[in-house]
C-alpha positions in Angstrom: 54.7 89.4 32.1 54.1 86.0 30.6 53.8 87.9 27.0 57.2 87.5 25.4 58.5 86.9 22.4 61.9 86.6 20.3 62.8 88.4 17.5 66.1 88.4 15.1 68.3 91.1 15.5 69.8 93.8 12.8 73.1 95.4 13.4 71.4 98.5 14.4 70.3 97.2 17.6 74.0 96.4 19.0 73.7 100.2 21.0 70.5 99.2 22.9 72.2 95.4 23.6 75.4 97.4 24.5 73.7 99.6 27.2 71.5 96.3 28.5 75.2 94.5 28.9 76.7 97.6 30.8 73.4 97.7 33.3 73.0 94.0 33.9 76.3 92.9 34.7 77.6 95.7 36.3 77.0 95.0 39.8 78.7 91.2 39.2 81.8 93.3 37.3 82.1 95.6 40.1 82.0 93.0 42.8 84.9 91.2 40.9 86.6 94.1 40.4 86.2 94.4 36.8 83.7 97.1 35.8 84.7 99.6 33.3 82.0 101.7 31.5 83.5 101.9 28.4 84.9 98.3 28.4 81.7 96.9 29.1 80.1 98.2 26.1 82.8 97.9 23.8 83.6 94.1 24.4 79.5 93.5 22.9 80.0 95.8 20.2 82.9 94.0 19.3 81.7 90.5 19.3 78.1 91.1 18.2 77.1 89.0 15.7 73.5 89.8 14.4 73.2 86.6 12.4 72.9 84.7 15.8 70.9 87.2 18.0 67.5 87.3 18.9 65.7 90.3 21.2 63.6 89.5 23.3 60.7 91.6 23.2 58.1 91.7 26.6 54.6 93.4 25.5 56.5 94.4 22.1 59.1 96.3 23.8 62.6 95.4 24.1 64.0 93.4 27.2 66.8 91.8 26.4 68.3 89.3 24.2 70.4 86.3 23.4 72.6 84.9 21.3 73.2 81.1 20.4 77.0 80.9 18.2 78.0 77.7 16.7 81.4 77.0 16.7 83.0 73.9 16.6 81.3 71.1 18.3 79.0 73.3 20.4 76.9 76.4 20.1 78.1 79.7 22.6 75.1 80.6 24.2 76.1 84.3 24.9 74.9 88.0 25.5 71.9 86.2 27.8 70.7 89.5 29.3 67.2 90.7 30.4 66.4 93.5 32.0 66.0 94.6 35.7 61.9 95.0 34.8 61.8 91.6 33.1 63.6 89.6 35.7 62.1 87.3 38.4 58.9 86.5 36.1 60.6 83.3 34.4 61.3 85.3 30.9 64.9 83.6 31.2 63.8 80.5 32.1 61.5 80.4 29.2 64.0 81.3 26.9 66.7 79.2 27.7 64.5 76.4 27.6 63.6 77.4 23.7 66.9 77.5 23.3 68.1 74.3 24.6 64.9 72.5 22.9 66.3 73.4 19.7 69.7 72.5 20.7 68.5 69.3 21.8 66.5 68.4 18.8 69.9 69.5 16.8 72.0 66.7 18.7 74.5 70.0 20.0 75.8 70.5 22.7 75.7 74.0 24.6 78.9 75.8 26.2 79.1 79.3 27.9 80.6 81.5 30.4 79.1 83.3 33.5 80.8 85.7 36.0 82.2 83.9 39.4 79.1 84.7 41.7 76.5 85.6 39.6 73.1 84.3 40.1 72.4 83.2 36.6 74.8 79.9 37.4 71.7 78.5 39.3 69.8 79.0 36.4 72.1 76.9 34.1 73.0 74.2 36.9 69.0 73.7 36.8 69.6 73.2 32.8 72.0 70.6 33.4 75.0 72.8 32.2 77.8 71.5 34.5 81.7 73.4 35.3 84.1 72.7 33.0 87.0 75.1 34.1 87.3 78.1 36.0 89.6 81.5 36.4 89.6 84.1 38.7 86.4 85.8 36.7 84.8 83.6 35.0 83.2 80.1 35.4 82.7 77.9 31.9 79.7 75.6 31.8 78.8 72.4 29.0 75.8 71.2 28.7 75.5 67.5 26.6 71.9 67.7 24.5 69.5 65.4 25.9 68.0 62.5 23.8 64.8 63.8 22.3 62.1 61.0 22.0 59.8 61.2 19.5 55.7 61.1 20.4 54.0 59.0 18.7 
């Protein structure tokens, strides 16, 4: 499942990125205590920003997507969803390190958010994203950009 690619999004994909949101993190919202059907898609269709979303496509079928915002001194990466089919075959991996090359070549630094518990934070931690603050539901993570050297 090695054949994946990313693709900008159009504001007429923010229904099939809502119902990706509402499957992926619905067993972390209902373990918190948080899972609402409606509120779960509503929250992406209010912040989706097409401008900074990419879908990534598996085999030229949609799997998920991502989004990278800048703001302020950092980019948000957000929306970081794939689906149940696509996960475990190191799709995420090889899209968060695109990411964070680009980042890194950009001299930014990264911030997000991921639910308490979730599995994902493994994923980051590996990235060198480290805790900056907690709450009861979510856990937000930095990430300094790492020094690119040039090749000769």
């Amino acid at each position: 499942m090695g054949d994946w690619e990313l693709r900008p999004a159009s504001a007429a994909d923010v229904e099939a990125v809502a119902e990706l949101r509402a499957v992926v993190l619905r067993a972390d919202l209902e373990r918190l205590g948080r899972y609402d059907a409606h509120r779960v898609r509503q929250r992406l269709r209010d912040g989706f920003a097409p401008a900074h979303t990419w879908l990534i496509e598996v085999g030229g079928v949609f799997a998920g997507c991502v989004a990278l915002r800048p703001a302020g001194d950092a980019h948000w990466l957000e929306h970081f969803y794939l689906a149940p089919h696509a996960q475990g075959h190191g799709i995420g991996t090889a899209v968060l390190r695109r990411l964070l090359e680009r980042c890194d070549r950009e001299g930014v630094r990264v911030r997000l958010n991921v639910l308490r518990g979730s599995a994902a934070r493994r994923l980051y931690e590996r990235y060198g994203f480290t805790v900056e603050s907690e709450d009861p539901v979510d856990v937000f993570m930095v990430r300094e950009p790492t020094p690119v050297v040039p090749s000769d």
